[in-house]
C-alpha positions in Angstrom: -53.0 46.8 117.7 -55.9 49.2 117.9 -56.1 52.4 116.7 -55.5 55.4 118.3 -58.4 57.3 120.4 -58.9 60.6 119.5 -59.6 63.3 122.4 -62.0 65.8 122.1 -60.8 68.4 120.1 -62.1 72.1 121.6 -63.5 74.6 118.7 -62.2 77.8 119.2 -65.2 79.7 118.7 -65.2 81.4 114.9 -66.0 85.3 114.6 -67.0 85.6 111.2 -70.1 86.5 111.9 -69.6 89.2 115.0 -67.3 91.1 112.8 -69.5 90.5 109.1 -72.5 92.2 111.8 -70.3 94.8 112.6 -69.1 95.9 108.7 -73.1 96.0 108.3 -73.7 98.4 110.2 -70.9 100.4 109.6 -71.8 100.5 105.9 -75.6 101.4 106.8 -74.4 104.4 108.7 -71.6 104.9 105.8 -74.7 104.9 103.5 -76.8 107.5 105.6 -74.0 109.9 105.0 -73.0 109.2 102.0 -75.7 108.8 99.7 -77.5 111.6 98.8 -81.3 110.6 98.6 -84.3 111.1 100.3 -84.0 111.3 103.9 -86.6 108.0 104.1 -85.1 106.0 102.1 -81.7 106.8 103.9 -83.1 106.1 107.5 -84.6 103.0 105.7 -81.1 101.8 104.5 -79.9 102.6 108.4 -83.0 100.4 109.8 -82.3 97.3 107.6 -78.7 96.8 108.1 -79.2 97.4 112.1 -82.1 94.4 111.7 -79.7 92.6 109.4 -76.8 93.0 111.8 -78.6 92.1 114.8 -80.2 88.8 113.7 -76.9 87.8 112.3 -75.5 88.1 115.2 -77.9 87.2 117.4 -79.0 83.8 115.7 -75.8 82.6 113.5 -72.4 84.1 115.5 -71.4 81.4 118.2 -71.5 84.6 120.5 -75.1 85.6 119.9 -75.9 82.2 119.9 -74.4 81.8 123.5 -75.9 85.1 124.4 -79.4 83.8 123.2 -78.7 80.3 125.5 -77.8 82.6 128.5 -81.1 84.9 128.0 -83.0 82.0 128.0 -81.7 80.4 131.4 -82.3 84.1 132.6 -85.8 83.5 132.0 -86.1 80.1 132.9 -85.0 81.1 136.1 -86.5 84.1 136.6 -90.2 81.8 135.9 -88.9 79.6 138.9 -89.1 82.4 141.5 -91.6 82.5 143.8 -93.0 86.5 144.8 -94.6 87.8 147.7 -98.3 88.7 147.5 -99.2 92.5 147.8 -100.1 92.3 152.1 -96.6 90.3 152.6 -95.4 93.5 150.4 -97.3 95.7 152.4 -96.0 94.2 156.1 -92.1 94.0 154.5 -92.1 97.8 153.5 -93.5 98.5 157.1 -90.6 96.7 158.7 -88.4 97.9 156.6 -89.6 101.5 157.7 -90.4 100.8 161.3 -86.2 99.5 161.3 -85.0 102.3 159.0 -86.9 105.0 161.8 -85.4 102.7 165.1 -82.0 103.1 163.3 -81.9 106.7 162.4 -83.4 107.5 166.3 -80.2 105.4 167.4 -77.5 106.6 165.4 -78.6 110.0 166.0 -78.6 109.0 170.3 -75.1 107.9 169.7 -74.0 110.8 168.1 -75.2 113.3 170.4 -73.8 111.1 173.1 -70.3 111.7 172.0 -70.9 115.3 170.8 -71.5 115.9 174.3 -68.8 113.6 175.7 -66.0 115.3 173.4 -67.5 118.6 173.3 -69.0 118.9 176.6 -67.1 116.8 178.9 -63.7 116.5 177.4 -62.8 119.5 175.7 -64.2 122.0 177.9 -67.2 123.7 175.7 -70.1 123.2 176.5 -73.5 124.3 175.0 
């Protein structure tokens, strides 16, 4: 008889650290207030737990972790792209122009087309 194989059990993803990030910074901003010290040493107090906060979260939580992954495709892919020089720039923002001005003269031809047609024609007033 063999033993019994064991499927792959799914973490669920522990928050520990998102929410121990969060009481930092709550109790650097609870300090700011509450403490009544110099004003540098109380902004100092704010700085530290944000720097605290943020590099708990962003290098220990599984969710900073998985932002830090997803930031780091971003960037791998971003390296992958290929961008135009400045003359196919140049040409593009001409066409884009050129087709921008051809539009705008035809939906303007079309309009006064049936300005006149309803106005003109159908209804009767003319100008």
């Amino acid at each position: 008889m063999s033993a019994p194989i064991k499927q792959n059990e799914v973490k669920k993803p522990s928050h520990i650290f998102d929410y121990l990030s969060l009481i930092l910074v709550i109790a650097g901003l609870t300090l700011f207030y509450v403490l009544k010290i110099n004003i540098w040493l109380k902004w100092g107090i704010v700085v530290i737990s944000l720097a605290i906060a943020l590099c708990l979260f962003y290098f220990v939580s599984s969710t900073g972790l998985n932002l830090h992954a997803y930031f780091k495709d971003c960037w791998r892919e971003l390296s992958k792209v290929v961008w135009p020089s400045r003359k196919e720039t140049a040409q593009f923002t001409w066409v884009v122009f050129l087709f921008v001005l051809v539009l705008g003269l035809f939906l303007w031809l079309i309009d006064s087309s049936i300005s006149w047609l309803f106005y003109g024609v159908i209804l009767g007033r003319g100008s």
